[in-house]
CHARMM-style PDB file with segment names, atoms N, HN, CA, C and O in Angstrom:
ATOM      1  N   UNK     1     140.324  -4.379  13.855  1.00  0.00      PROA
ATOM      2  CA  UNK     1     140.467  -2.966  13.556  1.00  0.00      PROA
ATOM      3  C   UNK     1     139.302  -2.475  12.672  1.00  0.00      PROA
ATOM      4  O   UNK     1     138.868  -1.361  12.966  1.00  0.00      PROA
ATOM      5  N   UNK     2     138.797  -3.038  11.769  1.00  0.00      PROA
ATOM      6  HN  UNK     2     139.150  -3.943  11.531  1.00  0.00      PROA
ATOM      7  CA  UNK     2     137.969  -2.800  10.930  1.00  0.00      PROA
ATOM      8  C   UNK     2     136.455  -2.743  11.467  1.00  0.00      PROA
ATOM      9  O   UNK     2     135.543  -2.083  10.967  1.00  0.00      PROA
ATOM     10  N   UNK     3     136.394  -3.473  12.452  1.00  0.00      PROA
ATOM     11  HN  UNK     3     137.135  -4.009  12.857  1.00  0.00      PROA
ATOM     12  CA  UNK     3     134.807  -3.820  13.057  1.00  0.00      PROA
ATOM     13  C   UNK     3     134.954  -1.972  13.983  1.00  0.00      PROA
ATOM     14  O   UNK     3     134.088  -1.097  13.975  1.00  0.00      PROA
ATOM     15  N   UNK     4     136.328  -1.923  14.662  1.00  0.00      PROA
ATOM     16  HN  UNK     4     137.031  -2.634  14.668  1.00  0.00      PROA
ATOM     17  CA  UNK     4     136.711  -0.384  15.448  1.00  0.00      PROA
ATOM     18  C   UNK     4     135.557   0.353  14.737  1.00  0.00      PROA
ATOM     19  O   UNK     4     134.350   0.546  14.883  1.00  0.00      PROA
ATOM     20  N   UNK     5     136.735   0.719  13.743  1.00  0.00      PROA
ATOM     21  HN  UNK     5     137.715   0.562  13.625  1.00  0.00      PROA
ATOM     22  CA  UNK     5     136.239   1.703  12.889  1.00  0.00      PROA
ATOM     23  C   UNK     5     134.834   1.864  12.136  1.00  0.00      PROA
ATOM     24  O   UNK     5     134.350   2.981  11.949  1.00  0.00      PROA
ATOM     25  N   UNK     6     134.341   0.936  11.805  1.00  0.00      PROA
ATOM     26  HN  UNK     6     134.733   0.029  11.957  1.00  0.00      PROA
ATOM     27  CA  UNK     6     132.629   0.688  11.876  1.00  0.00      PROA
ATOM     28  C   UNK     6     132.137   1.083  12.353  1.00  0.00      PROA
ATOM     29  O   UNK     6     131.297   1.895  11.963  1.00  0.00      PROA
ATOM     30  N   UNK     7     132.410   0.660  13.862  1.00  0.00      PROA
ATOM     31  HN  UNK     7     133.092   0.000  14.178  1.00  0.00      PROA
ATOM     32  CA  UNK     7     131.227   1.026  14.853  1.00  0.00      PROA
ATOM     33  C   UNK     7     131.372   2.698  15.205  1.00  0.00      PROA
ATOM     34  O   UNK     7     130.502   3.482  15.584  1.00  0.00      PROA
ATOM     35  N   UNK     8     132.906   2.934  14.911  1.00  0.00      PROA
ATOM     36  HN  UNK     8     133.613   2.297  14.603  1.00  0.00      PROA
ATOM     37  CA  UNK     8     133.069   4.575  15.207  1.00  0.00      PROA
ATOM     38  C   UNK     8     132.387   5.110  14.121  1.00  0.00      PROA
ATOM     39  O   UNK     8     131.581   6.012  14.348  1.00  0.00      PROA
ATOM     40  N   UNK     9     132.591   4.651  12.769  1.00  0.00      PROA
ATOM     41  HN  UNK     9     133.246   3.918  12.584  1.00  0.00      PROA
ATOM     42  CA  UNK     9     131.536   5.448  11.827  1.00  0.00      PROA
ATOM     43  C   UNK     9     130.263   5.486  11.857  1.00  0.00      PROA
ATOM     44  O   UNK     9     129.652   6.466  11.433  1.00  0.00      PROA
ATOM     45  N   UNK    10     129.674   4.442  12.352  1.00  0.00      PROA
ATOM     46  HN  UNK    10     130.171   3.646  12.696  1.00  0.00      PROA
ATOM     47  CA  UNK    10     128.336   4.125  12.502  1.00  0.00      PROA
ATOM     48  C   UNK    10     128.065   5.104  13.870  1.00  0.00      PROA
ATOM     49  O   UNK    10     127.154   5.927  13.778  1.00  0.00      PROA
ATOM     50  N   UNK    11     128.604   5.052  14.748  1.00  0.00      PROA
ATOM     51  HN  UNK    11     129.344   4.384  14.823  1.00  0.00      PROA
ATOM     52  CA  UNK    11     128.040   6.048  16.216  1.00  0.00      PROA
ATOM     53  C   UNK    11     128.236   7.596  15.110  1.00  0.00      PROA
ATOM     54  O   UNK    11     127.085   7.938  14.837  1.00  0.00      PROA
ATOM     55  N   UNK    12     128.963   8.298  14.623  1.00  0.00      PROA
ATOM     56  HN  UNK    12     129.897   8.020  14.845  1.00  0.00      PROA
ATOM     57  CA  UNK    12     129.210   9.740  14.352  1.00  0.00      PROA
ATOM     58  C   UNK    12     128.228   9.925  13.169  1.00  0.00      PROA
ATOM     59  O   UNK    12     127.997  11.119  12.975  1.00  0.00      PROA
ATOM     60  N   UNK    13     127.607   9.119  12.352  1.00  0.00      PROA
ATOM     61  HN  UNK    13     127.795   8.149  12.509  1.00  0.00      PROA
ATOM     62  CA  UNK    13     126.470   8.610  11.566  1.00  0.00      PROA
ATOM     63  C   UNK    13     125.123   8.923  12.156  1.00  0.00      PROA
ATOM     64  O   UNK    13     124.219   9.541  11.593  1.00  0.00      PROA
ATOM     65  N   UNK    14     125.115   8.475  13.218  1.00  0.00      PROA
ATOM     66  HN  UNK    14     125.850   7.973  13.674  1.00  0.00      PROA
ATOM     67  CA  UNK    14     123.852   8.526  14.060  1.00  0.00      PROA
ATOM     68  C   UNK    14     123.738   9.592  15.027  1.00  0.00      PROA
ATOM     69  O   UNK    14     122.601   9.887  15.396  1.00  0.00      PROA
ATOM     70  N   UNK    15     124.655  10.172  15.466  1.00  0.00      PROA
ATOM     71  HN  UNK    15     125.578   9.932  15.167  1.00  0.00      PROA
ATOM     72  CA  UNK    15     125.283  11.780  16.151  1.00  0.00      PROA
ATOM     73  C   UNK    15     124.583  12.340  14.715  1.00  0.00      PROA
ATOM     74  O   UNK    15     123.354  12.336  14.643  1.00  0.00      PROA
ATOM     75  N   UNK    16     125.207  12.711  13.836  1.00  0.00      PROA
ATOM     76  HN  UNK    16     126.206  12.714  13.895  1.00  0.00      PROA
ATOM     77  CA  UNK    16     125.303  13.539  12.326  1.00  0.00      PROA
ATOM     78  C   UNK    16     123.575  14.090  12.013  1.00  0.00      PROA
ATOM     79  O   UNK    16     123.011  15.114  11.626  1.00  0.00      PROA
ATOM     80  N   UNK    17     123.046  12.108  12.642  1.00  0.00      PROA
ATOM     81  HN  UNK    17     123.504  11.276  12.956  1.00  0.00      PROA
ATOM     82  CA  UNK    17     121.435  12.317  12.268  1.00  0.00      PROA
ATOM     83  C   UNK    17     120.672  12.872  13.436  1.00  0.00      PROA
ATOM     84  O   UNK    17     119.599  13.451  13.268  1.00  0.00      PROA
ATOM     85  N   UNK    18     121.161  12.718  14.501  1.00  0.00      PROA
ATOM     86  HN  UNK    18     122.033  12.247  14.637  1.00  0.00      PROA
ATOM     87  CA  UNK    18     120.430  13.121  15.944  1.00  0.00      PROA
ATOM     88  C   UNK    18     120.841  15.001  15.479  1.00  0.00      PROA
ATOM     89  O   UNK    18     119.834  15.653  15.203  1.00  0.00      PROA
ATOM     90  N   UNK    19     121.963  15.641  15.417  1.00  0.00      PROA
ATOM     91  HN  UNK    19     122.781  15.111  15.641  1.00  0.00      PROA
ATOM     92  CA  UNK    19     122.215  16.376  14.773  1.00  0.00      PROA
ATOM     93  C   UNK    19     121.085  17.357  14.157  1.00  0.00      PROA
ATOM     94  O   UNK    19     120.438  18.304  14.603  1.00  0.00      PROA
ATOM     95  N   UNK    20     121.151  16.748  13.042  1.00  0.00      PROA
ATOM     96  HN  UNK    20     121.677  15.979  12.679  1.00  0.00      PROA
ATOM     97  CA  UNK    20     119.691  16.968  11.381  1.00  0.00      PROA
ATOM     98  C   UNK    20     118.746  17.266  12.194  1.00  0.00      PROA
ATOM     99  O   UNK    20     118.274  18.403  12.184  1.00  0.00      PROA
ATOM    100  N   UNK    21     118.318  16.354  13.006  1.00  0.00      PROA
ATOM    101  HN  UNK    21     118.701  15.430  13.015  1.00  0.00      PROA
ATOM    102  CA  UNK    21     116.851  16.245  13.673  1.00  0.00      PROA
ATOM    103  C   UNK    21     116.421  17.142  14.921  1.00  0.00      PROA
ATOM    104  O   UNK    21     115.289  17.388  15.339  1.00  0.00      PROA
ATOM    105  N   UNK    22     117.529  17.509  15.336  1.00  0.00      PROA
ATOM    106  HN  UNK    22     118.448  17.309  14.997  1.00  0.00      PROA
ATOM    107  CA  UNK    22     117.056  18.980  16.710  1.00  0.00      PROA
ATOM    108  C   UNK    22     117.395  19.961  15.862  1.00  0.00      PROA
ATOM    109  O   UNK    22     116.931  21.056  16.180  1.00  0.00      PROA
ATOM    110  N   UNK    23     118.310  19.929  14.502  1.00  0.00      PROA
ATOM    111  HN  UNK    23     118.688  19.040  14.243  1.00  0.00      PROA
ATOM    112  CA  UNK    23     118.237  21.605  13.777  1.00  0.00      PROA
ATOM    113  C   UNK    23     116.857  21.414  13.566  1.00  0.00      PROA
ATOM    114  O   UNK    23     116.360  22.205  14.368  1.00  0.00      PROA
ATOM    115  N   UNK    24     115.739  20.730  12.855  1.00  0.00      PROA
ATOM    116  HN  UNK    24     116.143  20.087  12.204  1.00  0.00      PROA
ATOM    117  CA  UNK    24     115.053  20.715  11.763  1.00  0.00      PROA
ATOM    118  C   UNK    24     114.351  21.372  12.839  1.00  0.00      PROA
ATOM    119  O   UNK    24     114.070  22.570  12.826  1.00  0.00      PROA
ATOM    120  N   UNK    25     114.039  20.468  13.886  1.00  0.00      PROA
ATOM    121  HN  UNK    25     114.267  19.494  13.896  1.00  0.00      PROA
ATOM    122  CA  UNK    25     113.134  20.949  15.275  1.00  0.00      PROA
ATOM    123  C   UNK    25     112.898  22.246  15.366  1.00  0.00      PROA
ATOM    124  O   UNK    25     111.829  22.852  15.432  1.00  0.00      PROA
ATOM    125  N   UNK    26     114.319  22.729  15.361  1.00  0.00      PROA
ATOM    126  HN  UNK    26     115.187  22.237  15.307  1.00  0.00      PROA
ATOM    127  CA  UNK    26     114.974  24.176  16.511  1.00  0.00      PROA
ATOM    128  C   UNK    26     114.193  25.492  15.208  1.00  0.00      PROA
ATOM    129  O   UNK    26     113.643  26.546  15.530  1.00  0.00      PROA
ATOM    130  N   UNK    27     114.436  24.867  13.502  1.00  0.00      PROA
ATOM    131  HN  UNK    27     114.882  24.011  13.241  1.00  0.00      PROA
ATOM    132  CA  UNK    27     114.232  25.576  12.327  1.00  0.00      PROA
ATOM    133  C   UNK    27     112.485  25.890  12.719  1.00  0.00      PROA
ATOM    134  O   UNK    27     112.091  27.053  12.811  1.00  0.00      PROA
ATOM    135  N   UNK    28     111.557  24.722  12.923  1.00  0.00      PROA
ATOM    136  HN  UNK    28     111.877  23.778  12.848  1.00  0.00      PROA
ATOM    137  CA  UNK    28     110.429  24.457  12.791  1.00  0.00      PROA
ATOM    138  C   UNK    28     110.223  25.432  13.503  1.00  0.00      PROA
ATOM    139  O   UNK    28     109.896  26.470  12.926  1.00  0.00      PROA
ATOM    140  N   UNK    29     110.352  25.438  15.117  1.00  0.00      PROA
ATOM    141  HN  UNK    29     110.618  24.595  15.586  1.00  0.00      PROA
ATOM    142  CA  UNK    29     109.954  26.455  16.103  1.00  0.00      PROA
ATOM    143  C   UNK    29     110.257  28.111  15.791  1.00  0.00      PROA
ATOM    144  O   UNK    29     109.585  29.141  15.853  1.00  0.00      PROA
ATOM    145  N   UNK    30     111.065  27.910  15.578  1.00  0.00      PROA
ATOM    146  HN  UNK    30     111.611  27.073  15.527  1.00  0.00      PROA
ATOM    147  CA  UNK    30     111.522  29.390  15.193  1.00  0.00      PROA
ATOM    148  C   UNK    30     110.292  30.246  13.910  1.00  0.00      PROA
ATOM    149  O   UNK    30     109.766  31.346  14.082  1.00  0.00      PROA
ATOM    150  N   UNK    31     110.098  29.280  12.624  1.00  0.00      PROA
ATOM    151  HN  UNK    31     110.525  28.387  12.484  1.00  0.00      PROA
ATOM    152  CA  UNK    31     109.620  29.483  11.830  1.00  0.00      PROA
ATOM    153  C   UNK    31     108.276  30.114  12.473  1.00  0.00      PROA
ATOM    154  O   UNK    31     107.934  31.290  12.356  1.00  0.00      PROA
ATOM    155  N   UNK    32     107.632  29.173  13.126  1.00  0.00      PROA
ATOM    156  HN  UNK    32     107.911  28.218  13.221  1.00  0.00      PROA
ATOM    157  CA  UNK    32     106.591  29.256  13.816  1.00  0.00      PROA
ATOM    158  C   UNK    32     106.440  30.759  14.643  1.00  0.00      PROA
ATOM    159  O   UNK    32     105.477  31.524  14.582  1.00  0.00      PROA
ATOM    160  N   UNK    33     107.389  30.887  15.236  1.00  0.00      PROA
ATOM    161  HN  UNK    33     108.171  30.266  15.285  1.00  0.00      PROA
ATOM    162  CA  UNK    33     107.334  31.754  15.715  1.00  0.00      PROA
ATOM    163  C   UNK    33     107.368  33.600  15.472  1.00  0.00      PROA
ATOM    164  O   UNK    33     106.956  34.601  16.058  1.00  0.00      PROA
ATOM    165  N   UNK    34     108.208  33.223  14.109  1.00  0.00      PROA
ATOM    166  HN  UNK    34     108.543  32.410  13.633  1.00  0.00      PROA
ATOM    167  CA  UNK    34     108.262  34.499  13.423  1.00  0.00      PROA
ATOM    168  C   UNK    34     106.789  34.596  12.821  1.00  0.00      PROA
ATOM    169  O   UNK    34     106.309  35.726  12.912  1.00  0.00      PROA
ATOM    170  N   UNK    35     105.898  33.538  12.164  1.00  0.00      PROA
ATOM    171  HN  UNK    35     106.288  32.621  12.090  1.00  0.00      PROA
ATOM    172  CA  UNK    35     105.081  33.211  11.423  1.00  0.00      PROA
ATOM    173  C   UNK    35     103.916  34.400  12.777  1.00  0.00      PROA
ATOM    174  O   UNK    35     103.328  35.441  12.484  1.00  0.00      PROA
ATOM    175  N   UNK    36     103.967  33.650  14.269  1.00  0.00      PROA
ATOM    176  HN  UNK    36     104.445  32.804  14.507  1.00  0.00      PROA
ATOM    177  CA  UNK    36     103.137  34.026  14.778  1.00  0.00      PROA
ATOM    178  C   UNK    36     103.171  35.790  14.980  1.00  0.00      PROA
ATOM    179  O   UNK    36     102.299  36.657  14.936  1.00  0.00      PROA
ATOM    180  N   UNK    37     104.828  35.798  15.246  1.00  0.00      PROA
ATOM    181  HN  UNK    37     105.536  35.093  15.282  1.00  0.00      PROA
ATOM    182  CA  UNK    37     104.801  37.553  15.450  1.00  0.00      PROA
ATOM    183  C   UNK    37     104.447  38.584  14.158  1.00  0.00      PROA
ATOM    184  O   UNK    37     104.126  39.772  14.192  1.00  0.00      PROA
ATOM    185  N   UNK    38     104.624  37.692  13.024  1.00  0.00      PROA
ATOM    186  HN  UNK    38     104.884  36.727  12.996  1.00  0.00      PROA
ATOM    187  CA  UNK    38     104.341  38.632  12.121  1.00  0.00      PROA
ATOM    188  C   UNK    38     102.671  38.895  11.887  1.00  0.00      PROA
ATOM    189  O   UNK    38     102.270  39.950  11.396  1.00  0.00      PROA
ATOM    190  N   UNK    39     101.758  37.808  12.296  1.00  0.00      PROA
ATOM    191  HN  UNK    39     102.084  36.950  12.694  1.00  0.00      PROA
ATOM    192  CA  UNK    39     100.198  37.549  12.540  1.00  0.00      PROA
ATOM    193  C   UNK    39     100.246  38.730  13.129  1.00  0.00      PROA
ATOM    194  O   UNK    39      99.902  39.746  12.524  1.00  0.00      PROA
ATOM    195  N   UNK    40     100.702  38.750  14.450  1.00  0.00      PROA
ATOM    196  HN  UNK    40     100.982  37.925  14.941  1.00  0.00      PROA
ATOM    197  CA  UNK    40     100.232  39.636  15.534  1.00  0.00      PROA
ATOM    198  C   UNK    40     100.273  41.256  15.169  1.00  0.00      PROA
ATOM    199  O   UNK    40      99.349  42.051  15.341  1.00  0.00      PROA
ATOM    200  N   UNK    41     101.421  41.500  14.690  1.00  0.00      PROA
ATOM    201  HN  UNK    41     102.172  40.854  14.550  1.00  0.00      PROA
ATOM    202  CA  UNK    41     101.699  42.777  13.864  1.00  0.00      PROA
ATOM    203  C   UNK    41     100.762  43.377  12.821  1.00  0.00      PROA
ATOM    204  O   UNK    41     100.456  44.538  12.548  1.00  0.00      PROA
ATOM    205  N   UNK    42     100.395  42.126  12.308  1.00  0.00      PROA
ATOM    206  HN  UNK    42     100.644  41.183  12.530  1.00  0.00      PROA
ATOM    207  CA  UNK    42      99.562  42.680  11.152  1.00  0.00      PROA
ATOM    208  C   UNK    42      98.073  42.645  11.528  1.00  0.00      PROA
ATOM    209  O   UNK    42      97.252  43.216  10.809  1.00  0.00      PROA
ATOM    210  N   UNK    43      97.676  41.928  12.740  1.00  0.00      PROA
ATOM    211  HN  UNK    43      98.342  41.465  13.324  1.00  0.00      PROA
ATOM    212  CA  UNK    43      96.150  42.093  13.424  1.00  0.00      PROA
ATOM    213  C   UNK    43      96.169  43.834  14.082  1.00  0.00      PROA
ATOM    214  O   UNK    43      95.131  44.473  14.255  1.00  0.00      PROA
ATOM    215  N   UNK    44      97.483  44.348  14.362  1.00  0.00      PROA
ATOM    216  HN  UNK    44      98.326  43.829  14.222  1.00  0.00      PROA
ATOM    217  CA  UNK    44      97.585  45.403  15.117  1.00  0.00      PROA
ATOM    218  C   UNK    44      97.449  46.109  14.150  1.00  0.00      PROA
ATOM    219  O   UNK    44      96.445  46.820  14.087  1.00  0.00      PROA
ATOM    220  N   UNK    45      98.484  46.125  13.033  1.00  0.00      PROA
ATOM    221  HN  UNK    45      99.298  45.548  13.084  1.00  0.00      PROA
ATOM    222  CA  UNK    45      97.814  47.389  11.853  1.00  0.00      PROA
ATOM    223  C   UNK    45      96.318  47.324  11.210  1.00  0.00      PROA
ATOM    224  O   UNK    45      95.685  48.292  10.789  1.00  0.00      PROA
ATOM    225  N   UNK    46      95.990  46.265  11.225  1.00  0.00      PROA
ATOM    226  HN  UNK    46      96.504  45.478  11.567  1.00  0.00      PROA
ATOM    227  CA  UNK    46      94.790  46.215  10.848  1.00  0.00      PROA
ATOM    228  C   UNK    46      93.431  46.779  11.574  1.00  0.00      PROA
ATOM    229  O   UNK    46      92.366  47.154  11.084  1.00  0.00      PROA
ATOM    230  N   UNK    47      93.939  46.683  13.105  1.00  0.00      PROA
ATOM    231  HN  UNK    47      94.804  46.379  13.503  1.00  0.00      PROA
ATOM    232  CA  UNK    47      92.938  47.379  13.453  1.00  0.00      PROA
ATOM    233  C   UNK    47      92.293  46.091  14.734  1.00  0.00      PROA
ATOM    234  O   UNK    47      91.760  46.351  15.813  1.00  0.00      PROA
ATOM    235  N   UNK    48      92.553  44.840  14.192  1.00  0.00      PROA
ATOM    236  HN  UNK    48      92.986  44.630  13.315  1.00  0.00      PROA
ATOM    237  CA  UNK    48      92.010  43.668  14.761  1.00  0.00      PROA
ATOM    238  C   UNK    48      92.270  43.479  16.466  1.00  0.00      PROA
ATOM    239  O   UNK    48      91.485  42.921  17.232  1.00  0.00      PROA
ATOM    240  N   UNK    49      93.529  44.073  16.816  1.00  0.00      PROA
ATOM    241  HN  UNK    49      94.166  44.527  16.194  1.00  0.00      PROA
ATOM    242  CA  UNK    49      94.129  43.950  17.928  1.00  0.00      PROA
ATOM    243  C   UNK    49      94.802  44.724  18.334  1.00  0.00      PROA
ATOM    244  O   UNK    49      95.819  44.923  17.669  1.00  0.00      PROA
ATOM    245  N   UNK    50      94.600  45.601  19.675  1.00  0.00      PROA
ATOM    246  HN  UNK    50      93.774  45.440  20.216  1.00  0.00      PROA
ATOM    247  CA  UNK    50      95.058  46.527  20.174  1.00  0.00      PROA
ATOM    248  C   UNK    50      96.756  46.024  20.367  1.00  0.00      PROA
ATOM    249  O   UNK    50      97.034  44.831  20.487  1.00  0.00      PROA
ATOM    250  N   UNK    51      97.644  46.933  20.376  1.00  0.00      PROA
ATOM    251  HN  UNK    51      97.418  47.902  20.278  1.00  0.00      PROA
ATOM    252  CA  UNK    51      98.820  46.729  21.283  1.00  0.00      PROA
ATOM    253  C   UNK    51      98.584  46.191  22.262  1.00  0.00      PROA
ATOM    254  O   UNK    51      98.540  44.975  22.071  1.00  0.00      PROA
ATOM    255  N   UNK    52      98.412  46.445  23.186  1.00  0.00      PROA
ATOM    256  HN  UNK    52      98.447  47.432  23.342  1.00  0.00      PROA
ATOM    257  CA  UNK    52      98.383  45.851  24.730  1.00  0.00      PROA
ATOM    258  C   UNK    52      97.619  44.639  24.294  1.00  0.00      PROA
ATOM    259  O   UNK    52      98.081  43.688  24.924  1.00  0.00      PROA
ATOM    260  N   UNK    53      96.424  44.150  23.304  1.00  0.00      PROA
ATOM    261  HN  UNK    53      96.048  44.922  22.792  1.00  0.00      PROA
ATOM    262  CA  UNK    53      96.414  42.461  23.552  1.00  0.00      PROA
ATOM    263  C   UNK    53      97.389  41.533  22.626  1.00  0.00      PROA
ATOM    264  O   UNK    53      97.667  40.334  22.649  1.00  0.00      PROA
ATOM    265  N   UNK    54      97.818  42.725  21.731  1.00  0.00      PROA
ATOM    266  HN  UNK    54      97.592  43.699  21.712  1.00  0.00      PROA
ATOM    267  CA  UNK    54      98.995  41.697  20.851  1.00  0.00      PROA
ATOM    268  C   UNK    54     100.264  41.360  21.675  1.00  0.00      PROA
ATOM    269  O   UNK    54     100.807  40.255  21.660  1.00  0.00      PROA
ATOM    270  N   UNK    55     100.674  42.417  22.388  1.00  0.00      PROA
ATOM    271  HN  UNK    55     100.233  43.315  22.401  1.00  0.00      PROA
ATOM    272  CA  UNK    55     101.754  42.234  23.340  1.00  0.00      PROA
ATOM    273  C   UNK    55     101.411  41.206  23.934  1.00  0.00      PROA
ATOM    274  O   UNK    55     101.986  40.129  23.774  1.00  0.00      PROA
ATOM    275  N   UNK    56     100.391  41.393  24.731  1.00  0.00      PROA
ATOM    276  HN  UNK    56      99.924  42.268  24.861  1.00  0.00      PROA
ATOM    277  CA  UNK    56     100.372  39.974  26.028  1.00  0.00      PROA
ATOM    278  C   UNK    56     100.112  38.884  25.307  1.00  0.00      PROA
ATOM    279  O   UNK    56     100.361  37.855  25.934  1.00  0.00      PROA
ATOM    280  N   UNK    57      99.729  38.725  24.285  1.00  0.00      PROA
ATOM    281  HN  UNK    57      99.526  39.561  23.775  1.00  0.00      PROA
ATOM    282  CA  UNK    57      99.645  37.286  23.546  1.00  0.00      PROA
ATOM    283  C   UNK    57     101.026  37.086  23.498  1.00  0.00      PROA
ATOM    284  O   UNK    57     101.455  36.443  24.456  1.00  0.00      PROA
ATOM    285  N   UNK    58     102.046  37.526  22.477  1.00  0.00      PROA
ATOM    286  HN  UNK    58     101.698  38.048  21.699  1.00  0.00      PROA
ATOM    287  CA  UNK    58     103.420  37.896  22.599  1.00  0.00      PROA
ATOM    288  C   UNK    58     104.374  37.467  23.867  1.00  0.00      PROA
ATOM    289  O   UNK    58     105.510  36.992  23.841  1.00  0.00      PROA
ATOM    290  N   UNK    59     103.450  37.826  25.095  1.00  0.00      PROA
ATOM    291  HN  UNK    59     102.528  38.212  25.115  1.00  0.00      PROA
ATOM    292  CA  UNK    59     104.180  37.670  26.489  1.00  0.00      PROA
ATOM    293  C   UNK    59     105.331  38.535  26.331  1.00  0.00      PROA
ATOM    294  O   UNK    59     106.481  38.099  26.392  1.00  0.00      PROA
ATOM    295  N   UNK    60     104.963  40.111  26.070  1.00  0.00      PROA
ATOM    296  HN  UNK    60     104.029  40.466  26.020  1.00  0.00      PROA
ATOM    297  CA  UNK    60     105.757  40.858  26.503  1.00  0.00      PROA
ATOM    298  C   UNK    60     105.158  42.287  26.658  1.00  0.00      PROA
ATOM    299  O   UNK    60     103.949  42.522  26.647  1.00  0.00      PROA
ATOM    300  N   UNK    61     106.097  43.169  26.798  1.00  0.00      PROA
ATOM    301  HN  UNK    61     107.079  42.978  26.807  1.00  0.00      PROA
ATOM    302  CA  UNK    61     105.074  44.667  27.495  1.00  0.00      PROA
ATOM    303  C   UNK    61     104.994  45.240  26.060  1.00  0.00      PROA
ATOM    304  O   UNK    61     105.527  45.125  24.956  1.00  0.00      PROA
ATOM    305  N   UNK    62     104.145  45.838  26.628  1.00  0.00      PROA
ATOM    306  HN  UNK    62     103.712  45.931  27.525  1.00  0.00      PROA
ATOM    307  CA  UNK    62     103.426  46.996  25.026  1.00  0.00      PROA
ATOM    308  C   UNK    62     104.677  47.602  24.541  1.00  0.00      PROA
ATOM    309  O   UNK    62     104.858  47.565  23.324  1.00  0.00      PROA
ATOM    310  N   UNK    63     105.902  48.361  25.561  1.00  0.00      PROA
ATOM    311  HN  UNK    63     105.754  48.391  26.550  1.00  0.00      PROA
ATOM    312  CA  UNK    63     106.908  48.986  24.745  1.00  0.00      PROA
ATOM    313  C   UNK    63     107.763  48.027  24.320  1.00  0.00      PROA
ATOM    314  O   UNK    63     108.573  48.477  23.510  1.00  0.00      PROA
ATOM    315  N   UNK    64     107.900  46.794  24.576  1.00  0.00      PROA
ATOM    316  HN  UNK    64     107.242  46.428  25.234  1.00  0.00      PROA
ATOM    317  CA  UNK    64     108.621  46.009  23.578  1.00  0.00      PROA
ATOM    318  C   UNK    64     107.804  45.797  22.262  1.00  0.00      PROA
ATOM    319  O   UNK    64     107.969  46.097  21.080  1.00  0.00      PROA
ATOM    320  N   UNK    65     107.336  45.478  22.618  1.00  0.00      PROA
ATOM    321  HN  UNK    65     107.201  45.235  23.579  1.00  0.00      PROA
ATOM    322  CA  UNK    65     105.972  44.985  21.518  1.00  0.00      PROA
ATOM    323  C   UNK    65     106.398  46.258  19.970  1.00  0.00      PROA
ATOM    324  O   UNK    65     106.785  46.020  18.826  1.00  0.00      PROA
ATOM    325  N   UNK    66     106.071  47.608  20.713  1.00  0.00      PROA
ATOM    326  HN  UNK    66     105.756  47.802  21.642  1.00  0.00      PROA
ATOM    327  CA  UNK    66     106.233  48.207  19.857  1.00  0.00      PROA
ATOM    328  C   UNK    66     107.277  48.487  19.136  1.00  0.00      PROA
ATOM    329  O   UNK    66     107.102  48.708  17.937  1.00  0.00      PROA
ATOM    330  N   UNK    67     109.059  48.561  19.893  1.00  0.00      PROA
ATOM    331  HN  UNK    67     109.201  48.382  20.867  1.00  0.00      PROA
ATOM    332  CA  UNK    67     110.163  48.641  19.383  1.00  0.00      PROA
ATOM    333  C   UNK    67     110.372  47.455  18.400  1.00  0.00      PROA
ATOM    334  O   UNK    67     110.957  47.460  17.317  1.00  0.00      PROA
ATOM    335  N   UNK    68     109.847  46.598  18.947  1.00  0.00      PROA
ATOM    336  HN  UNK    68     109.371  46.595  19.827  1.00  0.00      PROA
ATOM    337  CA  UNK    68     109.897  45.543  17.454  1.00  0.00      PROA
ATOM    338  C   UNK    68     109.329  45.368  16.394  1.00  0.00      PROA
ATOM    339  O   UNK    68     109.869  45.053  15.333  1.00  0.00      PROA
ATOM    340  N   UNK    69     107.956  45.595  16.627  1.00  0.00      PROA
ATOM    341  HN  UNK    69     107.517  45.851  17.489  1.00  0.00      PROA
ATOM    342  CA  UNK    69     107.046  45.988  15.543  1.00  0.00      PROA
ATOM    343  C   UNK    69     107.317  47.284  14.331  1.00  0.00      PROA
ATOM    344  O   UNK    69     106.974  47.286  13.149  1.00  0.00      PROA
ATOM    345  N   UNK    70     108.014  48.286  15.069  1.00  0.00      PROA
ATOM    346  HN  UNK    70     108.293  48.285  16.029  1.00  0.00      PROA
ATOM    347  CA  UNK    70     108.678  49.719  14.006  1.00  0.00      PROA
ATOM    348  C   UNK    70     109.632  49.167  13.771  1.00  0.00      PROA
ATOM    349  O   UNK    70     110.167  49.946  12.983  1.00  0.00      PROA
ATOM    350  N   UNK    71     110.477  48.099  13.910  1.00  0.00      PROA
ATOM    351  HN  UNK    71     110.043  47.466  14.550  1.00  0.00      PROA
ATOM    352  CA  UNK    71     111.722  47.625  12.749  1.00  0.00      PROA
ATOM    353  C   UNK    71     111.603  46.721  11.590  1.00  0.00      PROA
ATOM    354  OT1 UNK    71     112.582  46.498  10.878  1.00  0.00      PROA
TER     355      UNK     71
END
């Protein structure tokens, strides 16, 4: 019974850590990604980058581009 329960703690242990390790992932990308849209926004106010090339970097159309950028 005792070896059972081991190995069940030990598998939900290693779930728990597989777990940790696609949030940290899923955190990283995301970060990244806000990191990049907020670049892009601020090359556009600046002058550096038109709408239409910040959008398509973005991979999306100029009127998205912009409804997100005014919030």
């Amino acid at each position: 019974m005792k070896v059972e329960y081991m190995t069940f703690f030990m598998e939900l242990r290693r779930r728990e850590e597989k777990g940790r390790e696609k949030g940290r992932e899923e955190g990283l990308k995301e970060r990244k990604a806000e990191g990049r849209w907020a670049t892009l926004v601020e090359l556009v106010h600046d002058g550096l980058l038109t709408v239409k090339e910040a959008a398509k970097r973005a991979g999306m159309t100029e009127e998205a581009f912009r409804k997100l950028a005014m919030h």
